[in-house]
C-alpha positions as MATLAB code, in Angstrom:
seq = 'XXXXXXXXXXXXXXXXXXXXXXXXXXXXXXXXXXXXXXXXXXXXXXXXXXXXXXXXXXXXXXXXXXXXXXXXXXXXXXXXXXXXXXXXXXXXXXXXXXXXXXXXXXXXXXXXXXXXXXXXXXXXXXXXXXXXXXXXXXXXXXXXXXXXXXXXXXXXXXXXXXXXXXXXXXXXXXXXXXXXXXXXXXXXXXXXXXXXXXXXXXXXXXXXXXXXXXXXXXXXXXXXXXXXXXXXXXXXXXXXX';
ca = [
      10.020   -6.472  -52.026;
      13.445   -6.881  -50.329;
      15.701   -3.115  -50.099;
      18.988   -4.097  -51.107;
      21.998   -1.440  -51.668;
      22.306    1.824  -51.600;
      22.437    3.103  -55.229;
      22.338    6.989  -54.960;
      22.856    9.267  -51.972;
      21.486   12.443  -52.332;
      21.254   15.650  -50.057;
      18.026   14.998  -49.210;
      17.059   11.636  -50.649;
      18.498    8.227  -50.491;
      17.784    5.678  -53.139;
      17.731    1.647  -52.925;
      18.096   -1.033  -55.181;
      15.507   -4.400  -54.854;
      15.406   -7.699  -55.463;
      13.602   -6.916  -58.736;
      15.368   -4.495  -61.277;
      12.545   -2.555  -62.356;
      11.772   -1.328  -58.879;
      13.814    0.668  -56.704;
      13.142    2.517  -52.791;
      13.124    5.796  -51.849;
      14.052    7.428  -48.729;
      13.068   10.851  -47.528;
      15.877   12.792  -45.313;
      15.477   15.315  -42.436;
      18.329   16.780  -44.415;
      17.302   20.583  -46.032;
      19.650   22.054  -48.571;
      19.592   25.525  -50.644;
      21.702   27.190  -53.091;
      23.336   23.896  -54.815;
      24.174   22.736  -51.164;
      25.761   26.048  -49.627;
      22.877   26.431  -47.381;
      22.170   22.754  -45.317;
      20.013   22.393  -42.335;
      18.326   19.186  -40.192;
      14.658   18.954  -39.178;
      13.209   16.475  -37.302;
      10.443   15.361  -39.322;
      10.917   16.716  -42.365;
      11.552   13.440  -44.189;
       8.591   11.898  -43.507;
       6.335   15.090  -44.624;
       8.042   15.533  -48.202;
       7.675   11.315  -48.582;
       3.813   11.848  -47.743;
       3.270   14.824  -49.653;
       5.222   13.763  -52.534;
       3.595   10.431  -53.149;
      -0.226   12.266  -52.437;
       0.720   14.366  -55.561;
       2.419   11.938  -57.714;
      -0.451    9.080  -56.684;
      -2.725   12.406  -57.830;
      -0.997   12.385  -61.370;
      -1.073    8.539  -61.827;
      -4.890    8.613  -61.394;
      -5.445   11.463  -63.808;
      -3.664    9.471  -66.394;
       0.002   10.722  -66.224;
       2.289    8.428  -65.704;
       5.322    8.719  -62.668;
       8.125    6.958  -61.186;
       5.790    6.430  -57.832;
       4.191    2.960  -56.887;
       3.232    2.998  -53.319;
       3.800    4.371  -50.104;
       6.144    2.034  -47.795;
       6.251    3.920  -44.459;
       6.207    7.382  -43.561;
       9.930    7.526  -45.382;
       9.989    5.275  -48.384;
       7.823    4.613  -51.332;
       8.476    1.890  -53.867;
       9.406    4.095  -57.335;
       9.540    2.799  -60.676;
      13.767    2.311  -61.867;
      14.493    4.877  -64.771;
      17.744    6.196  -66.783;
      18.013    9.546  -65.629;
      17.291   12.170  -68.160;
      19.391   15.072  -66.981;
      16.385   17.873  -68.024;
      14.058   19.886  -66.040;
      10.954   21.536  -67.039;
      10.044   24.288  -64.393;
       6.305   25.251  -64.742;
       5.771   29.026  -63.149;
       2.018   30.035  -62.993;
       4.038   33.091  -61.205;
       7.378   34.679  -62.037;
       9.274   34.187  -58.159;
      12.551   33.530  -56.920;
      15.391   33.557  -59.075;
      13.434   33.745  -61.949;
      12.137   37.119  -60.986;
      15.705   37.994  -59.985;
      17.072   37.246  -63.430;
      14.252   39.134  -64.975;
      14.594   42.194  -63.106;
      10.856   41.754  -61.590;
       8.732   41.885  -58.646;
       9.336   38.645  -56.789;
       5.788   36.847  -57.206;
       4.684   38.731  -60.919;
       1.866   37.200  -62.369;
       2.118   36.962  -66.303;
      -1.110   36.436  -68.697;
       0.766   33.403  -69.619;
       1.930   30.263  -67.950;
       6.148   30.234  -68.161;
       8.055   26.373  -68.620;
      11.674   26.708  -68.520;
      14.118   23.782  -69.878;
      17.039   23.503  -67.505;
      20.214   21.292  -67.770;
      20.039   19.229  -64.397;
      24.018   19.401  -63.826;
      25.047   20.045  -60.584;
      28.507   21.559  -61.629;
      27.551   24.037  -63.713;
      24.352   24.972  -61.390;
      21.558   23.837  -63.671;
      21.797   26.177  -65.984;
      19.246   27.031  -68.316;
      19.097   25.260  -72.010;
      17.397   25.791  -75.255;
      15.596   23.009  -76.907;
      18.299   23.312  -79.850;
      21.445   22.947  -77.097;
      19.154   19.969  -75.578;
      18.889   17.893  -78.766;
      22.636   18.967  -79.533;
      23.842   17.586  -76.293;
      21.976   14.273  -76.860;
      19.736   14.845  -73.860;
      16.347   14.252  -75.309;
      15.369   14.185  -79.176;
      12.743   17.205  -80.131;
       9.741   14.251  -80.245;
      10.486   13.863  -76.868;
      11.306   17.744  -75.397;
       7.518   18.024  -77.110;
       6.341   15.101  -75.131;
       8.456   16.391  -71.779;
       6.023   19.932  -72.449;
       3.064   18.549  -72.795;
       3.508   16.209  -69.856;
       4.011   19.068  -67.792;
       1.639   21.233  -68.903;
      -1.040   18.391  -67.978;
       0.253   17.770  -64.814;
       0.617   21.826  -64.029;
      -2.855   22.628  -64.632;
      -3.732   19.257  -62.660;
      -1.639   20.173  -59.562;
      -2.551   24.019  -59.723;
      -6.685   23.046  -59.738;
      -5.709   20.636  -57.260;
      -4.222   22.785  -54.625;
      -6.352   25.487  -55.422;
      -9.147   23.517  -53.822;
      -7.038   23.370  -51.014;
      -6.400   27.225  -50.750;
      -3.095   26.643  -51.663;
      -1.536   28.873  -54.743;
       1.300   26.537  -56.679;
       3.650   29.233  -57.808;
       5.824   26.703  -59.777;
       7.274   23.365  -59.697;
      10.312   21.518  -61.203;
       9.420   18.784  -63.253;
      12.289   15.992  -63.532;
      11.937   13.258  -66.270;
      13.479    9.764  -66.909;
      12.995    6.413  -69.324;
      11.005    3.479  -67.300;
      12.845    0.647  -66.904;
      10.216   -1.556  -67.638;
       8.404    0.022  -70.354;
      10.680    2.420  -71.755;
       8.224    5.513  -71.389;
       9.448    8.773  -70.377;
       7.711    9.766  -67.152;
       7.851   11.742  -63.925;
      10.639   10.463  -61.693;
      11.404   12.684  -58.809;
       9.682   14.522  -56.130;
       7.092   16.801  -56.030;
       6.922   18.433  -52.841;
       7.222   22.081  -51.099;
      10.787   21.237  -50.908;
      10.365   21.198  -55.337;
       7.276   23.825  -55.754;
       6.597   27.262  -54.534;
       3.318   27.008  -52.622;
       1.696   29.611  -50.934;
      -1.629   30.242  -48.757;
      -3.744   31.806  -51.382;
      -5.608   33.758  -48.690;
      -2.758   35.100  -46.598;
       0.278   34.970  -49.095;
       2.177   32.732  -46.639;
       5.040   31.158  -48.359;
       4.399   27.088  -47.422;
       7.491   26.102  -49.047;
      11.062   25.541  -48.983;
      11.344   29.335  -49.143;
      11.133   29.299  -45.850;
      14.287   27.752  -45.269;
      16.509   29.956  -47.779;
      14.713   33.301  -46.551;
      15.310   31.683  -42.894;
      11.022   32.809  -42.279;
      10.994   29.932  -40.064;
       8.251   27.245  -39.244;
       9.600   25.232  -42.180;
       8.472   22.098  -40.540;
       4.758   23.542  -39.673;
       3.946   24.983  -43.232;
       4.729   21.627  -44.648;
       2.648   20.372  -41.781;
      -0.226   22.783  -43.360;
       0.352   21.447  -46.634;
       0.078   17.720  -45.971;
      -3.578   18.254  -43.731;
      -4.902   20.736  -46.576;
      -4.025   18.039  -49.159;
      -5.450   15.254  -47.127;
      -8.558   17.250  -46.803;
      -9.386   17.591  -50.403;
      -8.119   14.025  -51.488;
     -10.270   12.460  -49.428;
     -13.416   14.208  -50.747;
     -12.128   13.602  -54.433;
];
């Protein structure tokens, strides 16, 4: 598979085109942003720890039957990823009411409902992702209701997969964005970004440690290690599974 140009250039990620037109590369930064890019940082390493975790969890979803963008790992920055049209929804999945969730519902940062909360956002940068009904969705000619339903129950799977998954590795997954797009070579909607610390809230179950990007826009430090934590506890369970 032969990287050819650079197609997107992202904050954090980089994205190549190949030499076939199904199949495109991804490459992980050092580059941390927060706040829609107000807050922007470099760490040495970084890239290659979100590439490693990200394709451990989305290689975890293809073998539990739901599909993603990811194909393989390349090196320690790039993984081969499935081309998609860009659907521009997210579906956050909170088994915990935190960050600015909490702040826009007047809670305790970290509230733990009886239920499990998805929220649809509209993934535009300009207007800061705001939140969307299903109604303004379909409206705006993002996604048809058949496939909001099918967006839902994809990440419903794949948040009760990914929360028994990390659970095993004493890891709590607070939430995690969900981004969706149409497969270029089969048409289906699937996963298509990240899923990382640098996308989910993930914290040390015993301790309450925050192992996530948190750590950046609180400035807690040790961004680097936790995701260091992450990747070994992950590693530890796969390789039992």
């Amino acid at each position: 598979m032969t990287k050819n140009e650079l197609i997107f250039n992202g904050n954090e990620k980089q994205v190549f085109s190949t030499d076939d037109p199904t199949r495109v590369i991804f490459r992980y930064k050092d580059v941390t942003t927060a706040y829609h890019g107000v807050k922007r940082a470099r760490f040495a390493g970084k890239g290659a720890l979100t590439n490693q975790i990200s394709a451990l969890l989305l290689g975890y979803l293809n073998d539990n039957g739901v599909e993603t963008h990811y194909i393989s790992t390349i090196d320690e920055r790039e993984q081969l990823c499935r081309m998609i049209e860009i659907i521009p929804l997210e579906v956050v999945f909170h088994n915990r009411i935190a960050g600015s969730l909490a702040s826009k519902l007047g809670v305790e940062d970290g509230m733990k409902p009886a239920n499990t909360i998805l929220d649809l956002c509209y993934n535009n940068d300009e207007l800061g992702d705001p939140l969307i009904n299903r109604d303004q969705a379909v409206a705006l000619k993002l996604a048809t209701y058949p496939e909001l339903d099918l967006m839902y129950d994809i990440v419903r799977r794949s948040g009760k997969l990914l929360t028994d998954l990390l659970h095993k590795a004493g890891i709590e997954l607070v939430d995690a964005k969900f981004e969706f797009g149409r497969a270029a070579d089969t048409g289906a909607i699937i996963i298509s970004d990240e899923l990382s610390p640098d996308t989910c809230r993930m914290w040390d179950e015993e301790t309450g440690e925050r192992l996530d990007k948190d750590r950046f826009r609180l400035d807690l430090g040790d961004m680097v290690a936790s995701y260091s934590i992450v990747l070994e506890k992950l590693k530890n369970v796969l390789e039992t599974e």
